[in-house]
C-alpha positions as a printed NumPy array, in Angstrom:
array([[  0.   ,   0.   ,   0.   ],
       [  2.952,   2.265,   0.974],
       [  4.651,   1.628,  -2.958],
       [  1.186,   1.747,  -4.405],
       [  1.05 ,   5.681,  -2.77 ],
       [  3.928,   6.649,  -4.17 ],
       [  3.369,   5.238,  -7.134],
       [ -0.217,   6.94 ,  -7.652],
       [  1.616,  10.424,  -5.891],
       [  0.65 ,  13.379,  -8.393],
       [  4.042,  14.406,  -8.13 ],
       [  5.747,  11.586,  -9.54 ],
       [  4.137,   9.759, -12.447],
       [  5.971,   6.958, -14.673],
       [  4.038,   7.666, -17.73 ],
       [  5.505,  11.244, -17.538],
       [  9.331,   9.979, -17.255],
       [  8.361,   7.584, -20.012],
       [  7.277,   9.815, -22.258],
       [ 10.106,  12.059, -21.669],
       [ 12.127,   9.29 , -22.571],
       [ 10.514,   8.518, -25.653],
       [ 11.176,  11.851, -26.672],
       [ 14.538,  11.369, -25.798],
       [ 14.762,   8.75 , -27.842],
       [ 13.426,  10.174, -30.553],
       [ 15.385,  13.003, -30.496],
       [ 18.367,  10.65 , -30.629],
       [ 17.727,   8.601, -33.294],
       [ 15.519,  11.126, -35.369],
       [ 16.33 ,  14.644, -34.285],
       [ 18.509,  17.445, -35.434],
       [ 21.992,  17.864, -34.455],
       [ 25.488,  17.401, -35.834],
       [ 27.363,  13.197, -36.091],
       [ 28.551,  14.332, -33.012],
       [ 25.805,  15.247, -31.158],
       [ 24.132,  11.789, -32.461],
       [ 27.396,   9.937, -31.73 ],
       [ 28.174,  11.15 , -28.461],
       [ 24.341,  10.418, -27.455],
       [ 24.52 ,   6.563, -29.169],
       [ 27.98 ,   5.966, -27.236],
       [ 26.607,   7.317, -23.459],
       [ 23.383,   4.865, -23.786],
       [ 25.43 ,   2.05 , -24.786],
       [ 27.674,   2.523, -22.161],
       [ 25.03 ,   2.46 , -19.589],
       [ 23.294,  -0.346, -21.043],
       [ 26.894,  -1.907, -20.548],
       [ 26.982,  -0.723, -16.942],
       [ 23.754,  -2.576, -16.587],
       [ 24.817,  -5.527, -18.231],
       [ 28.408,  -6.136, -16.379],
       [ 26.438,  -6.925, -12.779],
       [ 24.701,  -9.751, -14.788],
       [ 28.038, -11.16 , -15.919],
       [ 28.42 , -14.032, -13.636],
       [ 24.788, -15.293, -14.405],
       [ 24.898, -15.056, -17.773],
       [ 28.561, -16.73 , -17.76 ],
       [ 26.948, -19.95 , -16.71 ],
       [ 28.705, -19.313, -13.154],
       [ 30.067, -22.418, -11.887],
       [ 29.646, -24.424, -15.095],
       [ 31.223, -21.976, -17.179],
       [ 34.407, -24.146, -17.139],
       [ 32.127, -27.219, -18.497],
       [ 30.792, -25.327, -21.192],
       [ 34.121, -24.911, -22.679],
       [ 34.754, -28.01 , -22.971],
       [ 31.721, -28.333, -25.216],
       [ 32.262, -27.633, -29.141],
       [ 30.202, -24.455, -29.182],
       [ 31.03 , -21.302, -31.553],
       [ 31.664, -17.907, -30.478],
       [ 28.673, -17.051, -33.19 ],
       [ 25.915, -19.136, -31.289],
       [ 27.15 , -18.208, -27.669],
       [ 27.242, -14.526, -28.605],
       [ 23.281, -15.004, -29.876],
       [ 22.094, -17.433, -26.634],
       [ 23.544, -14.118, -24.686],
       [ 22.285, -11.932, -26.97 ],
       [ 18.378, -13.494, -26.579],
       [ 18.675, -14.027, -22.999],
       [ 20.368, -10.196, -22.888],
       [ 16.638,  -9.349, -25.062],
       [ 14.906, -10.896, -22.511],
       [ 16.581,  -8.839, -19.252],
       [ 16.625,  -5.41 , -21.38 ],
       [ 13.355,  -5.556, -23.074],
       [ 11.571,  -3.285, -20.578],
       [ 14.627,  -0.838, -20.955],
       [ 13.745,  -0.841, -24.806],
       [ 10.165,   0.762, -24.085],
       [ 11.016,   3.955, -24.866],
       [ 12.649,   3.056, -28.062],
       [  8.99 ,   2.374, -29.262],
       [  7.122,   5.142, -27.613],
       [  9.295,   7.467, -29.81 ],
       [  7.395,   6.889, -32.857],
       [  4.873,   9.079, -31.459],
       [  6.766,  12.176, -31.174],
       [  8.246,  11.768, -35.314],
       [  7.459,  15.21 , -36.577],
       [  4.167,  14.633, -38.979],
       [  3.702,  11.12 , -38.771],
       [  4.817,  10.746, -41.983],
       [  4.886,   6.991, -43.45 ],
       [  8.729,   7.51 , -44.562],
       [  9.683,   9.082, -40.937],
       [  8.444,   6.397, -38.973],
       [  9.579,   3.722, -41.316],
       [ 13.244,   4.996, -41.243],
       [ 12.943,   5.705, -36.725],
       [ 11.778,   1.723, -36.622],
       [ 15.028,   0.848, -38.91 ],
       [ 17.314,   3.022, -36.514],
       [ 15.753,   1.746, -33.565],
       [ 16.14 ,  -1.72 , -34.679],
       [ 19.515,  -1.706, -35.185],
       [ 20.602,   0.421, -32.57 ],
       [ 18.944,  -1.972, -30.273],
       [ 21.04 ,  -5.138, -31.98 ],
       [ 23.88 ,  -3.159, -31.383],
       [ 23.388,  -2.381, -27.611],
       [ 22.535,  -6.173, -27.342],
       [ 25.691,  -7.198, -29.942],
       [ 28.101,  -4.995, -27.6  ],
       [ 26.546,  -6.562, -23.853],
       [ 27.218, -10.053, -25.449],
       [ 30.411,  -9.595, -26.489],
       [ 31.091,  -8.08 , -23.084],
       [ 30.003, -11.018, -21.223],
       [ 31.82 , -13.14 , -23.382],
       [ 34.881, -11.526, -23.563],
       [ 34.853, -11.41 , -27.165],
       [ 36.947,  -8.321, -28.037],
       [ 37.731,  -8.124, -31.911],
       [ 33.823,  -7.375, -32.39 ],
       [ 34.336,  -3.86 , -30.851],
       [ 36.502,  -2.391, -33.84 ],
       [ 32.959,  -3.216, -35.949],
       [ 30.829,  -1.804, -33.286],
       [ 32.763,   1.877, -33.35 ],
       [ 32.703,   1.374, -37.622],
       [ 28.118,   1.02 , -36.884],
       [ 27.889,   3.095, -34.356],
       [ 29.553,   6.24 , -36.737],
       [ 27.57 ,   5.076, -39.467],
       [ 24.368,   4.795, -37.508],
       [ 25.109,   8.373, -36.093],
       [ 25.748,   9.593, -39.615],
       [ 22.632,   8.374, -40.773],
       [ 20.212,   9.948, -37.6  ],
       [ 21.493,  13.072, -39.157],
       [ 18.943,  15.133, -41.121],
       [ 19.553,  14.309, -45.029],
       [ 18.262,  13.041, -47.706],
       [ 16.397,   9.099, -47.462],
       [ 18.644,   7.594, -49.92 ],
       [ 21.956,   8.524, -48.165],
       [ 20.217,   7.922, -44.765],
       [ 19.298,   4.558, -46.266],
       [ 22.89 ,   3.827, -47.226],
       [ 24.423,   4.515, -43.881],
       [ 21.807,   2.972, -41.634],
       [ 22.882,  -0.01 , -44.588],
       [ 26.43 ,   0.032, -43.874],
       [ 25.721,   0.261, -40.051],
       [ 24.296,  -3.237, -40.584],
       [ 27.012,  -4.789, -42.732],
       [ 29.325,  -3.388, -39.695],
       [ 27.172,  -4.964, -37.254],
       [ 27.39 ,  -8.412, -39.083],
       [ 30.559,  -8.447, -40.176],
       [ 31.388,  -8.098, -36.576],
       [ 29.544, -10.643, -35.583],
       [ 31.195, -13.133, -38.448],
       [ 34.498, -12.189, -37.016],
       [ 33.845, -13.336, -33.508],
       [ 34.524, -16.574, -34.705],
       [ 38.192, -16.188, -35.557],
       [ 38.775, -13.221, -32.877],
       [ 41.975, -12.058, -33.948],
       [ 42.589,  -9.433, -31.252],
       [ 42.387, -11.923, -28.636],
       [ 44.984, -14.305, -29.852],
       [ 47.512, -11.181, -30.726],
       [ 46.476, -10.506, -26.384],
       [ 47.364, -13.48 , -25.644],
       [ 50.767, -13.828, -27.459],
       [ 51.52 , -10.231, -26.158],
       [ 50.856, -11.068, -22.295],
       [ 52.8  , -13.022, -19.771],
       [ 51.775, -16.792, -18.771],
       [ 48.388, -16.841, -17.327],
       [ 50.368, -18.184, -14.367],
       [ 52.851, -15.518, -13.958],
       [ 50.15 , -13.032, -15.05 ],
       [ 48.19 , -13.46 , -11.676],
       [ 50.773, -14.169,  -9.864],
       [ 51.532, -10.354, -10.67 ],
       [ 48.618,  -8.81 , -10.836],
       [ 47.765, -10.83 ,  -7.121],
       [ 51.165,  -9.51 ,  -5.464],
       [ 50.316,  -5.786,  -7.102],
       [ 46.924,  -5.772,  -5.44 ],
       [ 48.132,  -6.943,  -2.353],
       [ 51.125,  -3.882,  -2.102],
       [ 48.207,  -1.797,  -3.213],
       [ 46.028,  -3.074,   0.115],
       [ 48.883,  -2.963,   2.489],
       [ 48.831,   0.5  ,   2.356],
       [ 45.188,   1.066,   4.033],
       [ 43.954,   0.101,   7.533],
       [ 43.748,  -3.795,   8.747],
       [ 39.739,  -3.461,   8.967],
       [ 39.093,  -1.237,   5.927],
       [ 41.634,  -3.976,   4.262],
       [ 39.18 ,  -6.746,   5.311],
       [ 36.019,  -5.372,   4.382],
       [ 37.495,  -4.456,   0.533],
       [ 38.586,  -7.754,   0.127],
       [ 34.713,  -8.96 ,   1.475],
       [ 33.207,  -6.442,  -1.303],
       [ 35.69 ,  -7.649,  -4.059],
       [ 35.473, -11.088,  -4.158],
       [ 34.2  , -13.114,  -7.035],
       [ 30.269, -12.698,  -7.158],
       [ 29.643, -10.366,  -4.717],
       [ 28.284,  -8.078,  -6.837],
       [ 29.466,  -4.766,  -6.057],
       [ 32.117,  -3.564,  -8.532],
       [ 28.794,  -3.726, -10.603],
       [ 26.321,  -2.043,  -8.548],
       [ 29.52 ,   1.092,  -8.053],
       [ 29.476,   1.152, -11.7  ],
       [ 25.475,   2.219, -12.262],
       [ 25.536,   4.198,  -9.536],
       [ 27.914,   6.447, -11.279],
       [ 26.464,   6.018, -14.943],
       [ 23.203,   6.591, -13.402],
       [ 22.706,  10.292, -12.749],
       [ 24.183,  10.769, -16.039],
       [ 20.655,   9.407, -17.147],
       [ 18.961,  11.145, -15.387],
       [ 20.511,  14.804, -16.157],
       [ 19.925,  13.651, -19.784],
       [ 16.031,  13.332, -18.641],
       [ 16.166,  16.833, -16.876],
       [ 17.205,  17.757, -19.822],
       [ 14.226,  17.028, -21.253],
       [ 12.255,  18.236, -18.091],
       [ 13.651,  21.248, -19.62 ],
       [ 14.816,  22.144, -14.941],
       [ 11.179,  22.703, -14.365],
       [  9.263,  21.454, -11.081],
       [  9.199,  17.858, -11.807],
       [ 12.246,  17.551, -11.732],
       [ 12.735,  17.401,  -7.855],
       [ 10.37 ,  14.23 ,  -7.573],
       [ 12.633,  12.507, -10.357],
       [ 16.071,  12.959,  -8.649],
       [ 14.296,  11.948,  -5.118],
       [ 12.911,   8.859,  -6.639],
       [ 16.122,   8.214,  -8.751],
       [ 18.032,   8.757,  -5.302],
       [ 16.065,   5.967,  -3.357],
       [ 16.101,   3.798,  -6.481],
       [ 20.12 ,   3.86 ,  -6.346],
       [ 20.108,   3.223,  -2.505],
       [ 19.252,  -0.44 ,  -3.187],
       [ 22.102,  -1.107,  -4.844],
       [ 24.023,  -0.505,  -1.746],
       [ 22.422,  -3.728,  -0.712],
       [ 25.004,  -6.133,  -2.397],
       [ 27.627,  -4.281,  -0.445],
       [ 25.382,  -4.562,   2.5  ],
       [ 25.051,  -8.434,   1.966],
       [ 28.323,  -9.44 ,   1.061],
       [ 29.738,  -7.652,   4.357],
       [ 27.131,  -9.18 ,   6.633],
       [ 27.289, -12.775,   4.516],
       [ 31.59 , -12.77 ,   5.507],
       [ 30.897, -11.555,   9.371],
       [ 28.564, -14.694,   9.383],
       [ 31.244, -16.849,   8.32 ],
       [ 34.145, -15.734,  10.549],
       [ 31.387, -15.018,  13.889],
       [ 33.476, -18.318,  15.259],
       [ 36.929, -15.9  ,  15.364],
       [ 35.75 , -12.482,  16.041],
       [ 34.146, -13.011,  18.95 ],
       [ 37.922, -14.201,  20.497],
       [ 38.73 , -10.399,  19.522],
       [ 38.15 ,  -7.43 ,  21.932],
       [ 35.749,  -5.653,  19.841],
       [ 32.692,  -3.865,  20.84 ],
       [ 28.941,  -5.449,  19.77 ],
       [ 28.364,  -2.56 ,  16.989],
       [ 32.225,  -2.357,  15.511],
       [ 31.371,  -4.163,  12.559],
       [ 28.008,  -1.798,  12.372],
       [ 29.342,   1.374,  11.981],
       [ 33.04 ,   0.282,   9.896],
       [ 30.343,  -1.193,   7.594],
       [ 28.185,   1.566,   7.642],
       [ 30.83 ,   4.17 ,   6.714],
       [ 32.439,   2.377,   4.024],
       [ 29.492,   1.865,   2.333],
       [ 28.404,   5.472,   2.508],
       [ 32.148,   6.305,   1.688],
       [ 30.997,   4.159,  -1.949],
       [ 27.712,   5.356,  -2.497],
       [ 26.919,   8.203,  -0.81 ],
       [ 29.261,  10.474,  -4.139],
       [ 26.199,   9.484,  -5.828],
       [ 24.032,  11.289,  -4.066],
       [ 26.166,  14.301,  -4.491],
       [ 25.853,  13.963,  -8.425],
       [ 22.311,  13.507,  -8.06 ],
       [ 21.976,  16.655,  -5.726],
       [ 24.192,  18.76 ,  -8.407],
       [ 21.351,  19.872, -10.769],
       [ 19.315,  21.528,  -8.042],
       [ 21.975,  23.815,  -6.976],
       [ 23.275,  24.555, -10.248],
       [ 19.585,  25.418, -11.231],
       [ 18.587,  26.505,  -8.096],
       [ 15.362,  23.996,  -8.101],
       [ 15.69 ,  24.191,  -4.462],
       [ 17.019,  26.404,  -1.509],
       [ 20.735,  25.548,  -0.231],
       [ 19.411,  24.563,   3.042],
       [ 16.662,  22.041,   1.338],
       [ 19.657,  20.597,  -0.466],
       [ 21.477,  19.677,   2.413],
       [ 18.202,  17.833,   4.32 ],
       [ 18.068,  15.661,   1.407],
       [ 21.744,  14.951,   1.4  ],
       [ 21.872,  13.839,   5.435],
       [ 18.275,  11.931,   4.42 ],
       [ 20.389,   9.915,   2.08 ],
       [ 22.446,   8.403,   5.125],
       [ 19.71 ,   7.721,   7.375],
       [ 18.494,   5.465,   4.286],
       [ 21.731,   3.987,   3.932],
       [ 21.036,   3.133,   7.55 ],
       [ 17.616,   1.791,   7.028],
       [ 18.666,  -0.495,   4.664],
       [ 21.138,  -1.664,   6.286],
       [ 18.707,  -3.261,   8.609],
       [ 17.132,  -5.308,   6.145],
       [ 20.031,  -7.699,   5.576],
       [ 18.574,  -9.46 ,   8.891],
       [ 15.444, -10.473,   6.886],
       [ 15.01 , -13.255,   5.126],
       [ 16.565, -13.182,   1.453],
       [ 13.695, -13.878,  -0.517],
       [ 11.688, -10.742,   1.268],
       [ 15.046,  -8.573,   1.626],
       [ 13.85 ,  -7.   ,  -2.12 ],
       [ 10.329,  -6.237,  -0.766],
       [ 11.481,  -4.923,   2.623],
       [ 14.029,  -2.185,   1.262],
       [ 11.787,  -1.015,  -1.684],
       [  9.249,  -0.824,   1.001],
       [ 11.877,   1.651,   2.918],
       [ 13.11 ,   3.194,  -0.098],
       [  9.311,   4.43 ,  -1.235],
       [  8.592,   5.433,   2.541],
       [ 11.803,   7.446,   2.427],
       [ 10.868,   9.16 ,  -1.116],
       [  7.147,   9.932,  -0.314],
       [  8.079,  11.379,   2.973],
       [ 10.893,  13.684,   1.162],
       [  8.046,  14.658,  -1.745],
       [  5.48 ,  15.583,   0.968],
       [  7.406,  17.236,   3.524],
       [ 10.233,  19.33 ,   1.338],
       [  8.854,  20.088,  -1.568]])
């Protein structure tokens, strides 16, 4: 009842943001504007879609089995597709607004909207082309990717349909020919002959990271090796927390600064909290496991409370500070407002930290639960 409130809040409607989005996307695929403007705008999506899509890594991976699928006589071309299907799958809601932006093609025409649907397709089987080759680790692919992507910003450029026609065609020859060349992947073997013994490699790259650690505290050196181990999560999570307000001053954009844009960057703000939780888990998953040794140590009942608390607002609470930066640059809100909503970003923290005692399954329910109290409290009281 508490998200449903929120949700339903005149202030904050999702229709709105989507349509702003959709115009957004139209704009980028069918609005005026220099290559640049187009290619800069095609390169920042794809790079958040890639934020999104390196969390997901280990799942999609095959995890433990990975090293039993490849074993198996499988080619790069059909594992780059199963990734690229199951990649569909994850992104498709992310993909909406690529279809509400035939609504906002100037006239309608049949022409317009046939060449936006062309652009859209293939600039959404590039985003998913890039993500698989990502999680496969399938590098030579990317040298065709850069080739589509110019041609595909060369072609959102206003001009005449049959040169439009012919780049939007070579951005698909780029986009294939990349994807026939995953299965000889030249780039990787010339990596490989280049680098050191896989051996020897980690060996280095092990002892490096370790001189690296030595050099902060004991207990701050504990809890980063807690956050960075295989699986956890959180080099992931870090990653979309900073790509994310970049999204979302791309949709103020939009918003053109006005008054809705307060109850986006609250609502983006509590979104991004949850990600906190794989720090959250990991930290409290690794105190579990060593509860045996620490309690031999002289330590107080909360130390691991508040250590835990402040490096995780030490990670995610920068952030908040990007999120926070349009409203004093466009004075949205007063100074003073600015800084309740920056100290109500670590008493979230703090909520959710509380929820890593529930039960995992209900963990998701419990902190969006928090997360919407915490924005429809901040919409009704501060602004």
């Amino acid at each position: 009842m508490v998200m449903l409130w929120t949700f339903l809040s005149p202030s904050f409607s999702f229709v709105v943001i989507l349509d702003r989005a959709s115009q957004f996307a139209s704009g980028l695929l069918a609005g005026p504007g220099s290559i640049w403007v187009h290619l800069g705008g095609i390169v920042m999506v794809q790079i958040g879609y890639c934020g999104w899509s390196a969390g997901l890594r280990p799942m999609m991976r095959g995890g433990a089995f990975r090293e039993f699928l490849n074993t198996l006589p499988i080619a790069p071309q059909a594992r780059l597709g199963a990734s690229a299907l199951l990649l569909l799958a994850l992104d498709f809601l992310f993909f909406s607004p690529l279809l509400g932006g035939t609504f906002w093609i100037q006239g309608h025409s049949v022409p317009g909207l046939s060449f936006y649907v062309v652009k859209a397709i293939i600039f959404a089987g590039l985003i998913l082309f890039i993500e698989a080759a990502l999680v496969e680790r399938v590098f030579s692919v990317f040298v065709a990717i850069v080739v589509a992507d110019c041609a595909l910003a060369a072609g959102c450029t206003p001009m005449s349909g049959w040169l439009s026609a012919a780049f939007l065609l070579t951005a698909g020859l780029a986009g294939a020919s990349g994807f026939v060349m995953a299965g000889r992947d030249p780039l990787s073997g010339m990596f490989r002959l280049s680098l050191p013994p896989r051996s020897r490699q980690k060996t280095q790259k092990s002892a490096r990271h370790t001189d690296n650690l030595m050099r902060v505290p004991p207990v701050v050196r504990l809890q980063l090796r807690c956050l960075t181990q295989k699986g956890a999560g959180v080099i992931g999570s870090l990653v979309v927390t900073l790509l994310l307000p970049i999204g979302v001053w791309a949709l103020l954009s939009v918003f053109a600064y006005d008054e809705r844009s307060v109850p986006v960057l609250i609502a983006a703000m509590g979104l991004c909290a949850q990600l906190s939780l794989f720090a959250f888990a990991s930290l409290d998953t690794a105190h579990k496991q060593a509860m045996s040794f620490s309690k031999t140590l002289p330590l107080s009942r909360y130390f691991w409370l508040w250590r835990d608390l402040g490096l995780v607002s030490a990670l995610f609470v920068p952030s908040a500070l990007f999120f926070l930066l349009p409203l004093g640059l466009h004075r949205l809100v007063p100074l003073t407002v600015g800084g309740i909503f920056f100290g109500a970003y670590f008493v979230l923290l703090g909520s959710l930290r509380l929820t890593v005692r529930v039960e995992a399954r209900w963990r998701l329910m419990a902190s969006l639960s928090l997360s919407a109290v915490w924005i429809t409290v901040i919409l009704r009281e501060f602004t």
